[in-house]
VOBA-1610 file (N, C-alpha, C; in pm, whole numbers, padded with zeros to 5 digits, always signed):
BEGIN
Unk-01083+00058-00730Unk-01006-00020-00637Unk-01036-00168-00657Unk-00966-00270-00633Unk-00937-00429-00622Unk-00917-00431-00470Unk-01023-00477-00407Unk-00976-00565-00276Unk-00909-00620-00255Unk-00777-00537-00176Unk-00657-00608-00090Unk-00579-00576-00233Unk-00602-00469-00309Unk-00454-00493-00402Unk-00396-00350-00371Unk-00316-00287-00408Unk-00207-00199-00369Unk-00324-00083-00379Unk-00449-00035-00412Unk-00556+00022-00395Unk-00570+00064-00220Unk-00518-00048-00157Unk-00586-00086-00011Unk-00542+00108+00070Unk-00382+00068-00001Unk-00342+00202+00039Unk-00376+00322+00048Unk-00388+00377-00046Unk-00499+00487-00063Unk-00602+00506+00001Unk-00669+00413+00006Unk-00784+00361+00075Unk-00787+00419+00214Unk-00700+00337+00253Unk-00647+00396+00418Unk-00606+00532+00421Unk-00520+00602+00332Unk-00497+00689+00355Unk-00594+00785+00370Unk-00723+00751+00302Unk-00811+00870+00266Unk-00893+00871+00418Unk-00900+00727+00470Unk-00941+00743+00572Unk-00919+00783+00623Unk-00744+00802+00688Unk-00690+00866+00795Unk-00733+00965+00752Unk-00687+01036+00680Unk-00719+01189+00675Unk-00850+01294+00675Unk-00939+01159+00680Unk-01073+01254+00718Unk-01154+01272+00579Unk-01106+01254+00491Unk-01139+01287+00325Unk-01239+01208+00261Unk-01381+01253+00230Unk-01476+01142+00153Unk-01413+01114+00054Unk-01431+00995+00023Unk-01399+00888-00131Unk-01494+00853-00144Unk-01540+00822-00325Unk-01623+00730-00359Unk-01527+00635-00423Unk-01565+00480-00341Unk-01498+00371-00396Unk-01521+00318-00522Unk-01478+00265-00665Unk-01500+00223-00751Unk-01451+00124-00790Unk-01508+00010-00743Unk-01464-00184-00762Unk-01401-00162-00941Unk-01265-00251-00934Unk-01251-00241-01064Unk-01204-00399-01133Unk-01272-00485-01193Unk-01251-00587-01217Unk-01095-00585-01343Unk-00973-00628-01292Unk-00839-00580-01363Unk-00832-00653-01454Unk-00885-00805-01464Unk-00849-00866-01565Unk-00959-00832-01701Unk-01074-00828-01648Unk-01115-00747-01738Unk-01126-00599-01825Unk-01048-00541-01760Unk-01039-00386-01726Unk-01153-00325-01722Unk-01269-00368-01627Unk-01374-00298-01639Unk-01449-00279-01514Unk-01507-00136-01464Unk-01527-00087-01345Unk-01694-00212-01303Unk-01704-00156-01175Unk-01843-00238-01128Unk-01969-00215-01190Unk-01970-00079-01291Unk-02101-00064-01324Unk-02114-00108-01480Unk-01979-00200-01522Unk-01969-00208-01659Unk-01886-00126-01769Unk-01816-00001-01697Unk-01772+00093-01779Unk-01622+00032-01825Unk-01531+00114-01934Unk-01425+00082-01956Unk-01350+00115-01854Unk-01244+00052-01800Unk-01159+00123-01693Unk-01042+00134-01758Unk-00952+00165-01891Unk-00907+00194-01972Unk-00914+00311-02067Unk-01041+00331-02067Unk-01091+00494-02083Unk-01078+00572-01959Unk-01076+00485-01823Unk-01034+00615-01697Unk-00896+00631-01688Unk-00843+00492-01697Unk-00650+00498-01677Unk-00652+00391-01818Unk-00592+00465-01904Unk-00487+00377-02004Unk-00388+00278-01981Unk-00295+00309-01844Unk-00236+00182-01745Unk-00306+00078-01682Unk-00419+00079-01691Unk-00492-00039-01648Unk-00475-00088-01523Unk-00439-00005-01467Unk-00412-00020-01323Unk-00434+00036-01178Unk-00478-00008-01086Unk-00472+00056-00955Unk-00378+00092-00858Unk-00415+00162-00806Unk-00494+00226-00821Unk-00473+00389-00873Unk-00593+00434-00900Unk-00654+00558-01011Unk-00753+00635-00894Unk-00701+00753-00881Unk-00795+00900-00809Unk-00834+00959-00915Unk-00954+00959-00931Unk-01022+01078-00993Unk-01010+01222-00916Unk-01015+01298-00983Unk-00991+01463-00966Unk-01093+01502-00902Unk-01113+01565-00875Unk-01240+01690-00856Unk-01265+01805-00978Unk-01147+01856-00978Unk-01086+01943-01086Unk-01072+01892-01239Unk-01080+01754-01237Unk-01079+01705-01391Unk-00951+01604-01376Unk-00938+01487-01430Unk-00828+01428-01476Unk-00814+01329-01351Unk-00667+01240-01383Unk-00650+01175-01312Unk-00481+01136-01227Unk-00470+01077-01105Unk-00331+01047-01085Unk-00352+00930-01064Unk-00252+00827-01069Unk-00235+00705-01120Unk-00054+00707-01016Unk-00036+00584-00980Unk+00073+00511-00897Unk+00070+00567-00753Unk+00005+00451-00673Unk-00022+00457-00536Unk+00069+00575-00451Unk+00208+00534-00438Unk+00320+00642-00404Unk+00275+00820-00415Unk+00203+00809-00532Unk+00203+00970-00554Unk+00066+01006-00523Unk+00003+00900-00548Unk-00157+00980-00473Unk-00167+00942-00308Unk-00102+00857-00276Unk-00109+00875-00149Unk-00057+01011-00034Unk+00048+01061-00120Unk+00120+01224-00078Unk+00049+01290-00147Unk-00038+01307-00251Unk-00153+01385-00259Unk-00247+01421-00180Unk-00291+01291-00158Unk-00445+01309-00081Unk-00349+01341+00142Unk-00253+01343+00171Unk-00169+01347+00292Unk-00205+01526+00259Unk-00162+01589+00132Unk-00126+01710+00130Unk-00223+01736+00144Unk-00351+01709+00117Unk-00517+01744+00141Unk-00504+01815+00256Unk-00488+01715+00326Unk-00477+01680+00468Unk-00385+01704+00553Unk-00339+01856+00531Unk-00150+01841+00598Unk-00172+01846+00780Unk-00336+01839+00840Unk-00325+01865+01010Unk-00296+01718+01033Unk-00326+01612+00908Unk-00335+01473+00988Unk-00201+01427+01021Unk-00105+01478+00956Unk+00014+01453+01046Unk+00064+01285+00944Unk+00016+01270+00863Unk+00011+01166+00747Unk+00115+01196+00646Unk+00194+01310+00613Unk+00337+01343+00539Unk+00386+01477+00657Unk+00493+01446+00591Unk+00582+01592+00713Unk+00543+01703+00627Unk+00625+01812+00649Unk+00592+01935+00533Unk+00677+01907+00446Unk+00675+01941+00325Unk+00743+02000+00187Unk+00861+02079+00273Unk+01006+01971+00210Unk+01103+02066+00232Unk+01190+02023+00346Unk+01097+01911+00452Unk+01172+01852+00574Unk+01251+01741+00521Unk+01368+01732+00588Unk+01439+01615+00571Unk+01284+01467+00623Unk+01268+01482+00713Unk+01130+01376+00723Unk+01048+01327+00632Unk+01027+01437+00524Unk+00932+01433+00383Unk+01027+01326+00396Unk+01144+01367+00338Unk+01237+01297+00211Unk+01266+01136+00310Unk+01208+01100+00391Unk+01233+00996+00458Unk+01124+00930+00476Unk+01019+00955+00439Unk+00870+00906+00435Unk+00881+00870+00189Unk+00883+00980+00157Unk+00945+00876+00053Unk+01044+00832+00009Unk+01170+00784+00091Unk+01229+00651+00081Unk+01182+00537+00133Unk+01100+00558+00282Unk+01001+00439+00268Unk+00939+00372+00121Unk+00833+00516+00074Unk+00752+00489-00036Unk+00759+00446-00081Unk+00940+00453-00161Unk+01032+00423-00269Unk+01085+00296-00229Unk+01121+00240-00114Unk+01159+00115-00083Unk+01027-00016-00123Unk+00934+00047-00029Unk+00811-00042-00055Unk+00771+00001-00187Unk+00757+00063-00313Unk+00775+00006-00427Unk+00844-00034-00485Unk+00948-00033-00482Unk+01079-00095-00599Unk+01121-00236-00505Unk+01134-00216-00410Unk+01150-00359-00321Unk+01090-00446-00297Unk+00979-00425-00256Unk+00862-00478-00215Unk+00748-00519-00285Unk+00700-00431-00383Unk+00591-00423-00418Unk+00628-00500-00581Unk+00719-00461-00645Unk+00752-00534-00761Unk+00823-00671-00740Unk+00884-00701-00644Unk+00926-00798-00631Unk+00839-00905-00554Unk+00695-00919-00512Unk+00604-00946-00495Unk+00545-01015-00652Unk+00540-00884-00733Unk+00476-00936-00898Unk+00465-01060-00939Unk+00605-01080-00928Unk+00594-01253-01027Unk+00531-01364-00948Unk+00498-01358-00801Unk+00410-01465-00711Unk+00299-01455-00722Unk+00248-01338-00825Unk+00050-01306-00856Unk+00061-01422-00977Unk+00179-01424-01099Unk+00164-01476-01208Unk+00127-01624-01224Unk+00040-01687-01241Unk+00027-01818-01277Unk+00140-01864-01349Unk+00234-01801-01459Unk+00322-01852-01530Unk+00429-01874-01461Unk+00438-01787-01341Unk+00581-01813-01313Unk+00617-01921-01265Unk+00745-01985-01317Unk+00796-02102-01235Unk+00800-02099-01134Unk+00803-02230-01041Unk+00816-02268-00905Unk+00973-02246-00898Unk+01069-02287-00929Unk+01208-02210-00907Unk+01231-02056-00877Unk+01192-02046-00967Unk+01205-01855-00991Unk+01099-01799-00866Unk+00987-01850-00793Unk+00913-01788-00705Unk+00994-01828-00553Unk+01088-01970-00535Unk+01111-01979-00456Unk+01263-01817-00438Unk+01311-01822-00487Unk+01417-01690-00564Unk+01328-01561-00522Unk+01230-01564-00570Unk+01186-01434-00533Unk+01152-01457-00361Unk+01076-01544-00295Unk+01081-01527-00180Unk+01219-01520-00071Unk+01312-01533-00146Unk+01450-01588-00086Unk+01474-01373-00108Unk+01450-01336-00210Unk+01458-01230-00218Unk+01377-01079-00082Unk+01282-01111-00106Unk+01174-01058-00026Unk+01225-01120+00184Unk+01254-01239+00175Unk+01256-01249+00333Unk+01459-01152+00354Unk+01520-01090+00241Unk+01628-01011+00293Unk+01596-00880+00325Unk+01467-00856+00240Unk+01383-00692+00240Unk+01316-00696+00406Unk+01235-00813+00371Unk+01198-00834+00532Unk+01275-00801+00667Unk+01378-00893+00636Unk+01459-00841+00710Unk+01486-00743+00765Unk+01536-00630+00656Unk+01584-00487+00682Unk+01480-00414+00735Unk+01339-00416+00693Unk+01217-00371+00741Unk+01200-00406+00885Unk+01233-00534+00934Unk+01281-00571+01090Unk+01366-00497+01208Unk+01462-00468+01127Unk+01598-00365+01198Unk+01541-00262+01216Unk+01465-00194+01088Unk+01430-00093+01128Unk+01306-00015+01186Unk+01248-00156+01236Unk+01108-00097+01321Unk+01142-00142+01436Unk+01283-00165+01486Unk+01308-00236+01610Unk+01291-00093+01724Unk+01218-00080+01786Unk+01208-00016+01921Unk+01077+00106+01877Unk+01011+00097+01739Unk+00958+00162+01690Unk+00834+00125+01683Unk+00723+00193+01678Unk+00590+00181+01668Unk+00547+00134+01469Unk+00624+00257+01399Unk+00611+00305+01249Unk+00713+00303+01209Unk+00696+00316+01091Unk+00852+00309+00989Unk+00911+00456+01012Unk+00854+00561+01063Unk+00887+00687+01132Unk+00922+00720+01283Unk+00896+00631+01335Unk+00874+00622+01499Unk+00780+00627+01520Unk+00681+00732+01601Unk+00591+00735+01727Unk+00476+00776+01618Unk+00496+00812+01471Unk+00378+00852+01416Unk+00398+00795+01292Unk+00237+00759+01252Unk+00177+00661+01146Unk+00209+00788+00979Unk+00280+00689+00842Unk+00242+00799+00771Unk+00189+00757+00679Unk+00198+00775+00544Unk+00107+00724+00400Unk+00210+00595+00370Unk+00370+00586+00443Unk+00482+00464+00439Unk+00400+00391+00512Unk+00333+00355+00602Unk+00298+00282+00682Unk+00179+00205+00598Unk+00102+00296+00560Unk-00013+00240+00448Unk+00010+00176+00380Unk+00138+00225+00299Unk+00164+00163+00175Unk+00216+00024+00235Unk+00288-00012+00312Unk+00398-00128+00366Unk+00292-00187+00435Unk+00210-00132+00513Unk+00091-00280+00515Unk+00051-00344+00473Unk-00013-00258+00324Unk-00076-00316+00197Unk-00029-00448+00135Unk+00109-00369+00136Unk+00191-00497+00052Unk+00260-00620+00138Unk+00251-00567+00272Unk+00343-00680+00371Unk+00164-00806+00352Unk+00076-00742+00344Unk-00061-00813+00377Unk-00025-00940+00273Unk+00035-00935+00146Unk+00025-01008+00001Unk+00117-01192+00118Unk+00226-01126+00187Unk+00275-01205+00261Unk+00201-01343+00252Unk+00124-01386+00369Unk+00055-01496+00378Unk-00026-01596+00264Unk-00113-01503+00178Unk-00169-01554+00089Unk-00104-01643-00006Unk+00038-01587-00049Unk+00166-01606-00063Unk+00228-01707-00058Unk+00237-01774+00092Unk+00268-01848+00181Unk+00398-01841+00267Unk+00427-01687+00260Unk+00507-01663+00327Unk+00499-01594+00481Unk+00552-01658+00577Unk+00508-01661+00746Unk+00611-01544+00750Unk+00534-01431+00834Unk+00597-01306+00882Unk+00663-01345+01007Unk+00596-01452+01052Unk+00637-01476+01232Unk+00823-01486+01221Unk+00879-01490+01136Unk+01041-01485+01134Unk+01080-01348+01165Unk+00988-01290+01182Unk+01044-01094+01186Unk+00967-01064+01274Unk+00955-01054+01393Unk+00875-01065+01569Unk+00855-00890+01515Unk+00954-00776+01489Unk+00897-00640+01540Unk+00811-00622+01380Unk+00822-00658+01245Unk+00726-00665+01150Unk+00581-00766+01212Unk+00593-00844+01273Unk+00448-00918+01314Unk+00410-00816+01380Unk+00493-00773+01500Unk+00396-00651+01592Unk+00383-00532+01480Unk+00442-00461+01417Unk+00409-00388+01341Unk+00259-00387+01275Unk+00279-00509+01188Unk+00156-00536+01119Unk+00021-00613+01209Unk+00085-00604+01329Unk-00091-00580+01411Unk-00097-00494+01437Unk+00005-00410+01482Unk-00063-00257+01531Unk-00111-00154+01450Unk-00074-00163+01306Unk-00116-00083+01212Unk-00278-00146+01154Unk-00294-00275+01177Unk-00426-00333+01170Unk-00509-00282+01274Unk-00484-00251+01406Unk-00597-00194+01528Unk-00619-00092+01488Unk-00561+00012+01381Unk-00576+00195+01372Unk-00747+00179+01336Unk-00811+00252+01398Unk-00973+00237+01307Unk-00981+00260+01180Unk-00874+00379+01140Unk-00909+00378+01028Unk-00861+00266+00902Unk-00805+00176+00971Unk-00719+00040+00856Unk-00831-00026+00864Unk-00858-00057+01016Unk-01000-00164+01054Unk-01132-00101+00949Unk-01114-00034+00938Unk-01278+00036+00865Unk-01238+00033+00669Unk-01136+00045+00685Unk-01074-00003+00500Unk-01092-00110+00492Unk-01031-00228+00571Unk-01019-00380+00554Unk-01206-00401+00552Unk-01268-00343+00663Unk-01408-00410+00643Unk-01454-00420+00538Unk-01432-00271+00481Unk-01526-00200+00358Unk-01485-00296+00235Unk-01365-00314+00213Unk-01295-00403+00152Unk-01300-00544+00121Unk-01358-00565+00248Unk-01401-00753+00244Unk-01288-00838+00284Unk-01218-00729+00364Unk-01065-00810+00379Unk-01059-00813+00571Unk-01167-00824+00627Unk-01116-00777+00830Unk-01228-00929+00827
//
């Protein structure tokens, strides 16, 4: 994991669900874990975040290990069942907050990118915002009344926001959103561990 990078997710998720993790700091630009090892010999994508198995091997892209480690866990109430229209609506969240959100975020990490092209991408991101607005209007979660691995994931990445320099306060039910998903203990106890509360 990278503190505060799309890792965070998982992170949380494992919490909610009750599930020990061992955390493994992974320095990205170097590709190399905290104790010195290759982190290229663990994921060839070079990227976070990466679950090691129990069983051997690995899964790799946040989206899918986060409904992994939910399925661990199917009492926490963290994915619907296999088969509900609800599943399939917890990943279009998923699927929104990566292809929307989460890549279109990318080019504001890059030092190269132009100042034109980043103002474009934020012009981009406050229409996503938007829609993410409408639809937490009268809502607790991107589901209603219950938190799922969408909620994890869309914190993670709504968090990149500020650093950014982009002010959430234009989207009043995303600001309440993203405090109330910050009070859950188990976010509060990721962010600590993390170096990010």
């Amino acid at each position: 994991m990278k503190p505060g990078a799309c890792s965070l997710s998982p992170h949380i998720v494992m919490r909610e669900a009750g599930l020990p993790a061992d955390l493994v700091k992974v320095d990205l630009a170097a590709k190399k874990t905290e104790d010195g090892g290759d982190f290229l010999a663990v994921n060839p994508k070079g990227q976070v975040p990466t679950l090691a198995l129990d069983e051997g091997g690995i899964l790799t892209e946040g989206p899918v290990i986060v409904q992994y480690i939910a399925d661990r866990a199917p009492d926490s109430g963290l994915l619907p069942p296999a088969g509900s229209l609800d599943r399939y609506r917890v990943q279009e969240w998923l699927n929104f907050v990566s292809s929307e959100l989460h890549k279109t975020f990318s080019p504001l990490f890059r030092p190269t990118t132009p100042e034109e092209f980043k103002v474009i991408v934020k012009q981009t991101l406050a229409a996503k915002f938007a829609v993410l607005d409408r639809a937490l209007d009268g809502k607790a979660y991107l589901m209603g009344d219950r938190f799922t691995v969408a909620d994890a994931y869309c914190f993670t990445v709504l968090r990149w926001a500020k650093p950014m320099g982009i002010d959430l306060a234009t989207w009043p039910n995303l600001t309440a959103y993203m405090a109330r998903v910050a009070d859950r203990p188990a976010v509060s106890a990721a962010l600590t561990a993390e170096g990010l509360a």
